[in-house]
N, C-alpha and C positions, 0 to 999 in steps of 0.2 A: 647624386651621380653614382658614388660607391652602391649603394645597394643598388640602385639600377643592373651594376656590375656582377655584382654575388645575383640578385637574379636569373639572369642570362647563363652564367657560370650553372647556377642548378639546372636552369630548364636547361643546355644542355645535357647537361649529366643523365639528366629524368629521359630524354628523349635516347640515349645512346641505353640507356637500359633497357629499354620498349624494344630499342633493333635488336640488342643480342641476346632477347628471350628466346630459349628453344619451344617451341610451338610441334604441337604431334602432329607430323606428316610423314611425308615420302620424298627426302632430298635424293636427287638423281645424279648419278653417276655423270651424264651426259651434260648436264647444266653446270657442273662444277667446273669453273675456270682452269684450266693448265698450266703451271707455272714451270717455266722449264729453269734446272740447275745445272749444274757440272757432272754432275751423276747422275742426271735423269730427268726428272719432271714428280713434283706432286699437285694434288687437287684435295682445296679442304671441300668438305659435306658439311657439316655440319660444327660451328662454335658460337658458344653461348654457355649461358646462365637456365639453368633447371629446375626443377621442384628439391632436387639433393645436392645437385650442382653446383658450386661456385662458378666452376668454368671446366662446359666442355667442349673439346676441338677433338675433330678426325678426320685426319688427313691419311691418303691411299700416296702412298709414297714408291716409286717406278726409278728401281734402279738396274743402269745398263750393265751388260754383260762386262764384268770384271770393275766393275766400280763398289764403292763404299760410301754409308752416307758419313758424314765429317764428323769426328768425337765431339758429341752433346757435350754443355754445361751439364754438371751435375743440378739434378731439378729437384723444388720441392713438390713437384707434381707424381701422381702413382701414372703406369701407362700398361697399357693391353695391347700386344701382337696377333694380328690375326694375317695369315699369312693368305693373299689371294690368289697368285700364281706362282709358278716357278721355284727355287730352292732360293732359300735365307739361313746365310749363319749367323747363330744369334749370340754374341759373347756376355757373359754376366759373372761381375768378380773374377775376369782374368779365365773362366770356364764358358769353352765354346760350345755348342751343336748345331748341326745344319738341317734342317726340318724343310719338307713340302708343300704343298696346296694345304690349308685347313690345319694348320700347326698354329699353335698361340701359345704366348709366353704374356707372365703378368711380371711386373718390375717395378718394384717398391721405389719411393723416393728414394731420392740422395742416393742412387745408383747410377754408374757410369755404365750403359750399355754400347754393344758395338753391334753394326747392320753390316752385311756384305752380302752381294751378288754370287752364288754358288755354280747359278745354274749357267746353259752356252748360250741362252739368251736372256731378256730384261727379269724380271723379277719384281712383283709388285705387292705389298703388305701393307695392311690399314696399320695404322699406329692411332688409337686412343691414348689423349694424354688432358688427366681430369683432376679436379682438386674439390673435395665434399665440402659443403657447408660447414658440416661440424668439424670439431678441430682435427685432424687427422692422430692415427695412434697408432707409433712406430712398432712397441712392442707389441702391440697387436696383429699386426700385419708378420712380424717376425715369426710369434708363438703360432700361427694357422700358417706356415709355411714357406714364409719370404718370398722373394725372387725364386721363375722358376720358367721351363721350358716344357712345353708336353707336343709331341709328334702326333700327328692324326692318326698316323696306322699304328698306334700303343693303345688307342680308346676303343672299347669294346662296341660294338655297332650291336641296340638291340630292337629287332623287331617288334612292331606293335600289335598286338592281341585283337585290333579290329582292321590289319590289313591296311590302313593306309599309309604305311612306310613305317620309319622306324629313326631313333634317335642316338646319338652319342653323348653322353654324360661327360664332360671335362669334370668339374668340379664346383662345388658350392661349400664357400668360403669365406672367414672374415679375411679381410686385406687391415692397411693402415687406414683407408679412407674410407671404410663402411664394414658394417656389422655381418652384411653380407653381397657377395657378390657370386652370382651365378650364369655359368655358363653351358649352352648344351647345343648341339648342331641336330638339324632335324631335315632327315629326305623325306618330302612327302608326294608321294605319287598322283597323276592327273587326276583333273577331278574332284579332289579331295579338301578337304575343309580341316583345317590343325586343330579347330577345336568349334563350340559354338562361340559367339562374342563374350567374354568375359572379362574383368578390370580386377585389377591387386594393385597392392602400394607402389610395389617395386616401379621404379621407372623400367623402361626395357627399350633394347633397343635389336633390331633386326637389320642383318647383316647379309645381303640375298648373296651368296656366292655362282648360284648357276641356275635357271631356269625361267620360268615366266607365272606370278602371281596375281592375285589382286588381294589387298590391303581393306577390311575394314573398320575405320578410326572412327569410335565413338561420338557425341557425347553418352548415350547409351547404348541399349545393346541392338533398337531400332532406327531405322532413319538418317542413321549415319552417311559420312562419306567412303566413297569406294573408290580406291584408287590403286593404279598398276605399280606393280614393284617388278625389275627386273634384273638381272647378270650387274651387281656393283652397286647397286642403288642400297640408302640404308631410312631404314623405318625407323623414327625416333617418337616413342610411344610416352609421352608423361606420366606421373600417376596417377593410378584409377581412371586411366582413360580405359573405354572399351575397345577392344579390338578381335579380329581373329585373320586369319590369311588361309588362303585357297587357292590352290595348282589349277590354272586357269589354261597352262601350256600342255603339250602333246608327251611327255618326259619328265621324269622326277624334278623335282624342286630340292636345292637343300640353300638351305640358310643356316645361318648363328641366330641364337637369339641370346641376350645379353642382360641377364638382372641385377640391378644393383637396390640398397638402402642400407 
């Protein structure tokens, strides 16, 4: 009867591992449950287990005018701000700023961060909060620049040489929890294709902030599937999958796109 027991015991486990593999698709803004709190309401997209991941969760977190979200445990998780609507103050080590639409801050473990509502209505920011496979490296995360806050209108917006929009460069970076992690926001005007289908190590992830696309998720660079991305929705692209995205709507397109390994 005991192994009977340890049996079942694993094949759960085995089966709880199958659910929270992250799988490349197009989790939707609109299908993510609502959970309402005291200060608003969040919806996770997207948690799981990944090709670099231990565990990743993103949750789009909506807080009301003059509310704050309640001071975090200290984690041993790293987390990325990407700010979706409205004004957020972002407190780190006791040091505040108040940042708008397409503002992101990255926040090393074992940091006590503070969220608050800036704006005269709700206020809504993704919060990725993720732990690498390999062991995390505090000093490393420290020496490429620690904890930090960057405003959208500080990043230099540059036009692209063949006309179909243009991009903003945040930063590409070691953190504690990867060699490297890069970050870039891209308008791309109707019509338009970001690239042909192409695959890289990096896992990446696609953060549509305003527009209307369509997403194409490899296994190569033919035959794949096509699927719409739109205002919220986020692409979770594994490695060396193929992919590319294309302005399918009547008005620019901008997303995040988001590399990590």
């Amino acid at each position: 009867m005991k192994w009977l027991l340890v049996l079942f015991a694993a094949t759960v486990c085995s089966r709880a591992q199958v659910t929270n593999q992250i799988y490349t698709d197009v989790y939707a803004w609109k299908s993510a449950p609502v959970v309402k709190s005291a200060t608003g309401s969040r919806r996770t997209l997207v948690d799981g287990v990944a090709t670099d991941f231990a565990s990743m969760n993103i949750t789009a977190i909506t807080l009301e005018k003059g509310k704050s979200e309640p001071e975090p445990d200290v984690s041993p998780l790293e987390h990325m701000i990407v700010v979706k609507d409205g004004s957020l103050k972002i407190t780190i080590n006791g040091e505040a700023k108040t940042v708008g639409r397409g503002s992101v801050a990255i926040i090393m473990p074992w940091t006590r961060p503070g969220f608050a509502n800036a704006a005269d209505s709700e206020t809504t920011f993704y919060m990725l909060a993720y732990r690498s496979k390999n062991p995390p490296d505090a000093n490393r995360g420290r020496k490429a620049g620690d904890s930090f806050v960057m405003d959208w209108n500080d990043v230099k917006y540059i036009p692209r040489d063949d006309g179909k929009g243009g991009t903003r460069q945040f930063f590409s970076r070691a953190t504690a929890m990867g060699q490297r992690l890069d970050l870039h926001a891209t308008t791309l005007n109707p019509g338009q294709a970001s690239h042909d289908p192409h695959h890289h190590r990096a896992e990446e992830m696609i953060i549509m902030l305003d527009g209307d696309a369509e997403m194409y998720l490899g296994p190569g660079e033919k035959d794949g599937r096509r699927k719409r991305i739109t205002n919220g929705d986020i692409a979770y692209l594994v490695s060396n999958e193929w992919h590319n995205i294309t302005n399918v709507g009547t008005k620019p397109a901008l997303y995040f796109a988001f590399q990590f390994e």
